[in-house]
N, C-alpha and C positions, 0 to 999 in steps of 0.2 A: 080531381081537385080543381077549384076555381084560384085561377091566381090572375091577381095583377102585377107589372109593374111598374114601376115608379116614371116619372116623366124625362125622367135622366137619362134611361135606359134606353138601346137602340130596339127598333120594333122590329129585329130582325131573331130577337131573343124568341120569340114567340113562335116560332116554328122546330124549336130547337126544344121545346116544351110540349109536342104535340099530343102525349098523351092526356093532355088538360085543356083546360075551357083556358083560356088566357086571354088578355087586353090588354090597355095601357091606360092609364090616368088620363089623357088626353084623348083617348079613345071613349072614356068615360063622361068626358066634359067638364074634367075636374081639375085642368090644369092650372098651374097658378094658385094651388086652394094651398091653407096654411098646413104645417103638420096633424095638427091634433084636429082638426077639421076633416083634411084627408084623410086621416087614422077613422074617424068618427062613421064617414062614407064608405069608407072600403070593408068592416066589419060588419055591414051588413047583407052585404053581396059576395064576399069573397072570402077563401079559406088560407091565403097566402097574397103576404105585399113582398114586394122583392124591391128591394132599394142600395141604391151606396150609397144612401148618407148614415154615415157612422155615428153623427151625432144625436140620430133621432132618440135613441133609447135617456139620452140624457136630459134632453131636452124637451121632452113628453115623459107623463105620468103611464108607464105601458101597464102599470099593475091588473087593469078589469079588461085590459085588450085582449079579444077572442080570439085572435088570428094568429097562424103564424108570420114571422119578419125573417124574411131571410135577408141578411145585409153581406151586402158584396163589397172586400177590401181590393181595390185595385186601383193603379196609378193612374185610371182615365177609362172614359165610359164606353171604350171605341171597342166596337163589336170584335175586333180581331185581339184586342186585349182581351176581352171577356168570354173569349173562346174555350182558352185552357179550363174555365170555370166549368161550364155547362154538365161533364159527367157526377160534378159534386152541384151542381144546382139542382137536378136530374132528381140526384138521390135525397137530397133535404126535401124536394119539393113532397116524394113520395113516403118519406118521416116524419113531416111536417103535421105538431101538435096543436093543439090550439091554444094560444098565450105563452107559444114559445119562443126564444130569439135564437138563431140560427148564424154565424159568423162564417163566412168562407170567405178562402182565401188568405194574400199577406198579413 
């Protein structure tokens, strides 16, 4: 799978995902882009966006989005928070539909 994720995320996620092509938005050059902008960018390159922002499914029209969203609930982006995630990141990444939204986590 190609996954990105989101500019929020530590790029130490990325190693923890090695069975996959992985990057980051900012490794893209795509930091600072708006949601549906970024949504727009990443569905062409990529089979998985990984983000915590929770409000994006609300706030974007995700209906014709190809990708999957895996959204990560957690009280702060800090790598050793987002540790306990990684065996359920692991396994959505490798479930992961296209145009499906994916919630782990709190």
């Amino acid at each position: 799978m190609r996954v990105i994720l989101d500019e929020c995320l530590p790029r130490r996620l990325i190693r923890d995902l090695h069975d996959h092509t992985v990057t980051t938005v900012p490794g893209q050059g795509w930091a600072s882009r708006s949601n549906g902008e970024l949504l727009a960018l990443v569905q062409d390159e990529f089979d998985v966006f990984i983000t915590l922002d929770k409000s994006l499914e609300h706030q974007q029209s995700l209906a014709n989005v190809r990708i999957c969203i895996v959204v990560l609930h957690a009280v702060n982006s800090r790598y050793e928070t987002l540790q306990p995630l990684i065996p359920q990141i692991r396994d959505a990444v490798a479930r992961a539909k296209p145009g499906s939204i994916i919630h782990l986590g709190n």
